[in-house]
DODO-349753 format. One line per 5 residues: number of its first residue (from 1); their letters; for each residue x negated, y negated, z of N, C-alpha, C. Coordinates in steps of 0.05 Angstrom, whole numbers. Each point is the difference from the previous one (the first is absolute). Layout:
BEGIN
NUM) a) X,Y,Z,X,Y,Z,X,Y,Z  ...
***
This chain:
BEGIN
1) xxxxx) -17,24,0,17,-24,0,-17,-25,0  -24,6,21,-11,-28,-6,-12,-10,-29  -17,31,-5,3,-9,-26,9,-10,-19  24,11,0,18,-20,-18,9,-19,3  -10,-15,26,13,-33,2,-29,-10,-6
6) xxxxx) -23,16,6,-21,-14,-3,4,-9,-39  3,19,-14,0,-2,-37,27,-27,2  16,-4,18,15,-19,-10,-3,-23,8  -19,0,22,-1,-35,10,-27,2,-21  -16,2,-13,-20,5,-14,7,-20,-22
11) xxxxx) 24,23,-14,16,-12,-18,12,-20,-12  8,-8,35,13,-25,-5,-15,-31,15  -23,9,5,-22,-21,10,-3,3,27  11,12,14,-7,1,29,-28,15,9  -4,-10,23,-27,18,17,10,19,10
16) xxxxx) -26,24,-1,-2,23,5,-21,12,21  -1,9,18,-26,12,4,-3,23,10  -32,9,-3,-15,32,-8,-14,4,19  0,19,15,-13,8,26,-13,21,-13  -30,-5,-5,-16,32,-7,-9,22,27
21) xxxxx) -9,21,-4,-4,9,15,-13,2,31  11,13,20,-13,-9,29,-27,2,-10  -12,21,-6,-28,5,2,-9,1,-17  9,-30,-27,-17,-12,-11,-11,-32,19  20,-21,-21,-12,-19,7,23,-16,29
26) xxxxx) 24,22,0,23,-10,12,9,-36,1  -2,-8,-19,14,-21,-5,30,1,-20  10,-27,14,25,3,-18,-5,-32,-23  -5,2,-26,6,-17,-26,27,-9,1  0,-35,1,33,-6,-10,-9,-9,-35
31) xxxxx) 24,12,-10,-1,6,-38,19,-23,-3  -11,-3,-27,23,-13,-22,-6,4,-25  16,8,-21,-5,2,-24,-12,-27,-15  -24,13,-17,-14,-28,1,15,-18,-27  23,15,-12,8,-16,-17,27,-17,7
36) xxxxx) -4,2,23,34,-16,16,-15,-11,32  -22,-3,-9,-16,-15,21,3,-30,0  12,-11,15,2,-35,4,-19,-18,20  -6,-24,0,-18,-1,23,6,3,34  31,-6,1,8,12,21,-3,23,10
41) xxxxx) -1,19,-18,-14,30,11,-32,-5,6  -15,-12,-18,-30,3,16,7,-25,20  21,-12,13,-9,-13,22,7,22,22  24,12,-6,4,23,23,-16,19,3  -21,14,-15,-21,17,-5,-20,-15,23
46) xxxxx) -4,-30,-7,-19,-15,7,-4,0,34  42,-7,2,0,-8,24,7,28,23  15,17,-11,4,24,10,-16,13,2  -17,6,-18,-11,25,-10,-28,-9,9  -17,-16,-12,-21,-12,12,-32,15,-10
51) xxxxx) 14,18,-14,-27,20,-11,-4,-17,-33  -28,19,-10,-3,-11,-27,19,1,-22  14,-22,-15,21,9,-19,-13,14,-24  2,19,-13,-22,17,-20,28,4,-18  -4,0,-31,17,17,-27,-13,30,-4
56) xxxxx) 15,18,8,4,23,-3,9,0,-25  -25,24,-23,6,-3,-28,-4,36,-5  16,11,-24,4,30,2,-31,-2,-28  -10,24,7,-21,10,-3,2,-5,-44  13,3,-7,3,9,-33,0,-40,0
61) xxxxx) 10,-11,11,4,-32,-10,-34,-11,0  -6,8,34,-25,-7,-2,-25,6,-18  3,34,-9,-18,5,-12,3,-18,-36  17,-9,-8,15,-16,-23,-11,-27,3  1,-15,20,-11,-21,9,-42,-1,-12
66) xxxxx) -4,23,11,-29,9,2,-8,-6,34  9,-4,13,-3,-10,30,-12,27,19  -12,1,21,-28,14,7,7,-7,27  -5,23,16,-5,-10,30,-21,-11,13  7,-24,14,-21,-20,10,-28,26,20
71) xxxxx) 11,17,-1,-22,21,10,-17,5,-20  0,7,-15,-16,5,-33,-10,-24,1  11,-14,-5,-15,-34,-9,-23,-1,22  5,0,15,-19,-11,27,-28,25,0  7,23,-6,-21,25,9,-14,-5,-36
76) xxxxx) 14,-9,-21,-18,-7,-22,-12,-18,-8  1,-20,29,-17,-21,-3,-23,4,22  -7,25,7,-23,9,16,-28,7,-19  10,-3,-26,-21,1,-17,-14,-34,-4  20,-19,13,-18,-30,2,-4,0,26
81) xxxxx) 8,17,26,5,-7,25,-6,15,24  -25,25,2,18,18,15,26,1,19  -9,-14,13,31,-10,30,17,7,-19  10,-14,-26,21,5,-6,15,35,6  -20,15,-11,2,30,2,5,7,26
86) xxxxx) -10,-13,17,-1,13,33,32,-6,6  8,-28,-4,22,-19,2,30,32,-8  -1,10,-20,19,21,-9,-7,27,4  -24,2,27,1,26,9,22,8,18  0,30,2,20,12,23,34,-12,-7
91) xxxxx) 16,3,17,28,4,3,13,-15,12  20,-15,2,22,-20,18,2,25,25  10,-13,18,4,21,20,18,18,-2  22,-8,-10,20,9,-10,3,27,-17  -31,1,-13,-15,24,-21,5,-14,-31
96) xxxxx) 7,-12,-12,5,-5,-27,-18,-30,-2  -6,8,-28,-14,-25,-5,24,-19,-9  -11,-36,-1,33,-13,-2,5,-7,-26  15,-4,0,17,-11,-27,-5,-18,-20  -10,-18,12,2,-29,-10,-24,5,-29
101) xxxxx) 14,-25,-13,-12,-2,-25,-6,-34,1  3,-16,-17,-10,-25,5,27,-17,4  -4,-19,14,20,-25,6,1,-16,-28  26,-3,5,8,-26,-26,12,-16,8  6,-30,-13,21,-20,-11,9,-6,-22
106) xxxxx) 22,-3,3,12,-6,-31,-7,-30,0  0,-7,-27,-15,-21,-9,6,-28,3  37,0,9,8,-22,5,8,-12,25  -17,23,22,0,-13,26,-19,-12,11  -3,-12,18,-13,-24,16,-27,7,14
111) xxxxx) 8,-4,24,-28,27,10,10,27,0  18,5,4,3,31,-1,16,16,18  -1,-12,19,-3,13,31,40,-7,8  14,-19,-12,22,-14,16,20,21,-6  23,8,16,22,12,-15,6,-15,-21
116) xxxxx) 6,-9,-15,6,6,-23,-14,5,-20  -37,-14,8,-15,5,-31,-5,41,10  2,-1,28,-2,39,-10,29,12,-10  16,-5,14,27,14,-17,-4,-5,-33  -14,-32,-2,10,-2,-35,-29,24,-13
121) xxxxx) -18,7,11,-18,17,-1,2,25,-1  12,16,18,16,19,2,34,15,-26  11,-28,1,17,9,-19,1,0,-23  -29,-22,-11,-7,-2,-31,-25,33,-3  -6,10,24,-11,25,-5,18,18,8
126) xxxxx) 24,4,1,19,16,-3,11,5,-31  -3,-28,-14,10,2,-20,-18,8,-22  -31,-5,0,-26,18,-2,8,34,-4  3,6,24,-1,23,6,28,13,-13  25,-13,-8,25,9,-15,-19,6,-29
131) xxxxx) -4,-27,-7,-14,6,-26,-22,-5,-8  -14,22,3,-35,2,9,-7,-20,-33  -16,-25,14,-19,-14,-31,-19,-3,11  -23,5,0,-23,-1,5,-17,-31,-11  15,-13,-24,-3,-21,4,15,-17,7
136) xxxxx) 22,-8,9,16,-13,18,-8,4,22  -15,16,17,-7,11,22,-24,-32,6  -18,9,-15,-24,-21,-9,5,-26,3  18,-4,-18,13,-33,-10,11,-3,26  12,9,16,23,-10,18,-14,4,37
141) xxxxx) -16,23,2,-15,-9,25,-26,-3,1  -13,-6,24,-33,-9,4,4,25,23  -28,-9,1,-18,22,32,-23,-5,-1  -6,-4,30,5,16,21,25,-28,6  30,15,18,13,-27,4,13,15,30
146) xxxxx) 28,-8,1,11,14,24,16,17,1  3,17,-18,25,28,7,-19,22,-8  -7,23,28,-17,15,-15,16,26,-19  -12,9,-21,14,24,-6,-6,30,4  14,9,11,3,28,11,5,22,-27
151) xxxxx) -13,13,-9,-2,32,-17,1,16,10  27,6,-1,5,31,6,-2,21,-6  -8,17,12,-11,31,-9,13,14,-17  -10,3,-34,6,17,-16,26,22,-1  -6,13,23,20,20,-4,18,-6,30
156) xxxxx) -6,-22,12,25,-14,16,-7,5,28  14,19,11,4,25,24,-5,24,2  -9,12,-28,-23,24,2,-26,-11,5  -2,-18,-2,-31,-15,5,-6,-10,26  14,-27,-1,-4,-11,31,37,-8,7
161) xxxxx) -10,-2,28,23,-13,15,3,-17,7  -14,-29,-1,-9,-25,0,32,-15,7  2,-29,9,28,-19,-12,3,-4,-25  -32,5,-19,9,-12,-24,9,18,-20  1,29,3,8,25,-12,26,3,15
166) xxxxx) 15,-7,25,22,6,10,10,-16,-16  -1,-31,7,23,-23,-15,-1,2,-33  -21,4,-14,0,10,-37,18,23,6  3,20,11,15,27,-11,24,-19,11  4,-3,20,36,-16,4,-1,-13,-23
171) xxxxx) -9,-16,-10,10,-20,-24,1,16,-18  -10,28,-8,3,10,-9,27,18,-9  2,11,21,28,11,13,26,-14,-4  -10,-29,4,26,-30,-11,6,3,-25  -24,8,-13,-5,-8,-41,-5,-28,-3
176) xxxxx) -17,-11,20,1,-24,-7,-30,-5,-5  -10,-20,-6,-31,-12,-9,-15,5,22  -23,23,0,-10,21,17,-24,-30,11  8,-24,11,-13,-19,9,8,-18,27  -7,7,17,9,-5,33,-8,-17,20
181) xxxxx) 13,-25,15,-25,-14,9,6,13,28  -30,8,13,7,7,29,-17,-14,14  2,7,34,0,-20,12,-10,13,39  -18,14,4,-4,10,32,14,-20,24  19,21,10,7,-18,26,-14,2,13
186) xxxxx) -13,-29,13,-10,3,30,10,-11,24  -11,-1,26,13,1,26,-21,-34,9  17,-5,6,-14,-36,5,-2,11,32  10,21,9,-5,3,32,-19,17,8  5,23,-13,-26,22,0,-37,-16,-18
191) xxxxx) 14,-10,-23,-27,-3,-10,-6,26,-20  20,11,-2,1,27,-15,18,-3,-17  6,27,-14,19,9,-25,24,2,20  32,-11,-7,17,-1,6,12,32,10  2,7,28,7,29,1,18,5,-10
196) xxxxx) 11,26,-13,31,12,-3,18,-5,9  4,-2,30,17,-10,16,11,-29,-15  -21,-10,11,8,-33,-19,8,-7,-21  -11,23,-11,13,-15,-41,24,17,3  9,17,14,22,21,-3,25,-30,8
201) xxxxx) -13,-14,29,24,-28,4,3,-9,-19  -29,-12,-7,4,-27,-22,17,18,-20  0,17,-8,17,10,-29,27,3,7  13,2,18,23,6,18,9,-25,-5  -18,-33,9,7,-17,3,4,-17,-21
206) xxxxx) -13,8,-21,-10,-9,-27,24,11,-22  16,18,5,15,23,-13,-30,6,-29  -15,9,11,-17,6,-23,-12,31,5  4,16,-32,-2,32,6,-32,13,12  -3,10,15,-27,10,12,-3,31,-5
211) xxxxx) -15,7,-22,-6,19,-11,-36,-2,9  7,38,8,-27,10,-1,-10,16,-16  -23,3,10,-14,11,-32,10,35,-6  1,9,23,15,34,-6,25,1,-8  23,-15,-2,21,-13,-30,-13,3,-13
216) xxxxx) -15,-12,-13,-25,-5,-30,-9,17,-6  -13,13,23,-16,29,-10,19,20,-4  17,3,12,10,25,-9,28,-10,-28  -5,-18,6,23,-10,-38,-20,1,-19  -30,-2,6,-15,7,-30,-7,20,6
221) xxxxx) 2,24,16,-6,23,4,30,15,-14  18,-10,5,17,7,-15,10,-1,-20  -11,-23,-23,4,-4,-22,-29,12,-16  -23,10,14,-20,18,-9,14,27,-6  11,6,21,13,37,-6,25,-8,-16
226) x) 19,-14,-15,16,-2,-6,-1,3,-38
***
């Protein structure tokens, strides 16, 4: 059930959020589809949520783009640098290496950083990602700027379990433009990632659907044997 309110507030522009696993990174992501992203959503991200706002992009768009994980970049510039190489040794704690690929701005915002030049950043790369041009991509943003982008793992949830492979398979699951802006809640009291307990209120209080990642896994586990 949650599921399926989560595919409809998705749908229809509302926030969502993704609790991955306890004994990964146990945080909970508040989502929005990045093509019904307004700047009022990255102020609530901003102000609620309080973690990095990142575009969650599905693995086939990025590779179309030509876009590369900022891990590669950095360990192949140890041929001008060693550090660089040391810099992309070993593992997040979490065990997975991260996601990120390089930050952008779209070309007709300001510094970058305000809700609205990221929403207008975000949703002109939603519309990128509907219809992959590689040179419109070019023409229309710069980098390094402020929305980082997140590449998601190839084969989704047989691969990794990350936020950015949970929220791409949900948008997936919607049929909508496999492009997501997310957002880590944190705890302004703890100084930590927002516990379960907490985001279970805020979503209660928020009417916003709280989906975990074993929904996810076992709906692509089930559309694998199917």
């Amino acid at each position: 059930m949650t599921l399926t309110q989560a595919i409809e507030a998705l749908k229809a522009g509302r926030f969502v959020m993704v609790h991955d696993d306890k004994g990964r990174e146990n945080e909970i992501d508040l989502v929005v589809a990045a093509e019904h992203i307004t700047p009022a959503h990255v102020a609530t991200m901003r102000q609620d949520a309080g973690g990095l706002l990142c575009l969650a992009i599905a693995n086939e768009i990025t590779a179309r783009l030509g876009l590369v994980y900022m891990h590669d970049m950095i360990a192949g510039m140890g041929k001008v640098n060693p550090v660089y190489s040391r810099l992309t040794e070993g593992r997040a704690a979490y065990g997975d290496k991260p996601s990120f690929s390089i930050y952008v701005n779209h070309r007709n915002t300001y510094t970058g950083i305000t809700d609205s030049d990221r929403a207008l950043t975000i949703s002109e790369m939603a519309k990128i990602c509907k219809n992959v041009n590689v040179e419109e991509f070019a023409k229309n943003f710069h980098a390094p700027g402020h929305v980082p982008i997140l590449i998601a793992a190839k084969n989704l949830l047989a691969e990794r379990n990350g936020h950015t492979e949970l929220c791409v398979y949900l948008m997936k699951l919607a049929g909508m433009t496999p492009a997501v802006a997310i957002c880590e809640m944190m705890d302004s009291q703890t100084h930590k990632a927002l516990s379960i307990e907490k985001a279970s209120a805020y979503a209660k209080r928020s009417g916003i659907p709280l989906v975990e990642a074993s929904e996810l896994k076992e709906a692509h586990q089930r559309a694998r044997v199917a």
